[in-house]
C-alpha positions in Angstrom: 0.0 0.0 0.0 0.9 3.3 -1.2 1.3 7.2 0.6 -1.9 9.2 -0.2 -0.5 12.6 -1.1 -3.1 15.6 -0.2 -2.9 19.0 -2.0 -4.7 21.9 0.0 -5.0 25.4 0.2 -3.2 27.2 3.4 -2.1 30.6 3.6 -2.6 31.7 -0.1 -0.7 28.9 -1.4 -0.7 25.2 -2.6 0.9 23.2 -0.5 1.2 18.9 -0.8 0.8 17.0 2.4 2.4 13.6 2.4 0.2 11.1 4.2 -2.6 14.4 5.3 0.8 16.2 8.0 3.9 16.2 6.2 4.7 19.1 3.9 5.9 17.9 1.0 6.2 21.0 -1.5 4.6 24.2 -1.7 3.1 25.9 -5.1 1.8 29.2 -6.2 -0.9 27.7 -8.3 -3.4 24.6 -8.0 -2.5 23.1 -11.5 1.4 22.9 -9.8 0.7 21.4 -6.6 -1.6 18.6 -8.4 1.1 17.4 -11.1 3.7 17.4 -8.1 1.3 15.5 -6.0 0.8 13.1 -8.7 3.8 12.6 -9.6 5.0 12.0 -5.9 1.7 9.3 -5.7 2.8 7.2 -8.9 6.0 7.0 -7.5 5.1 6.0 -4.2 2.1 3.9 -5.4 0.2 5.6 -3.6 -3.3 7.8 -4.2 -3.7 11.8 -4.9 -6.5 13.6 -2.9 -7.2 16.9 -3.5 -8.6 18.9 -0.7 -10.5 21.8 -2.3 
């Protein structure tokens, strides 16, 4: 089983959680923090959840 990878909105700015706590990355736009977040998830095998 796989780490779920959240993106959500805090403080103006994208940011990808690793697991729902870890910060992963932070992005200025939506469209950024989603292809990061997948990426991160096919790599890891895991799922991408976007909180939004």
């Amino acid at each position: 089983m796989g780490i779920d990878h959240h993106v959500v909105a805090q403080g103006g700015r994208w940011v990808v959680r690793i697991a729902g706590r870890t910060v992963a990355s932070v992005h200025q736009t939506r469209s950024a923090a989603i292809e990061a977040a997948r990426r991160l998830a096919k790599v890891s095998g895991g799922a991408l959840i976007v909180d939004c």
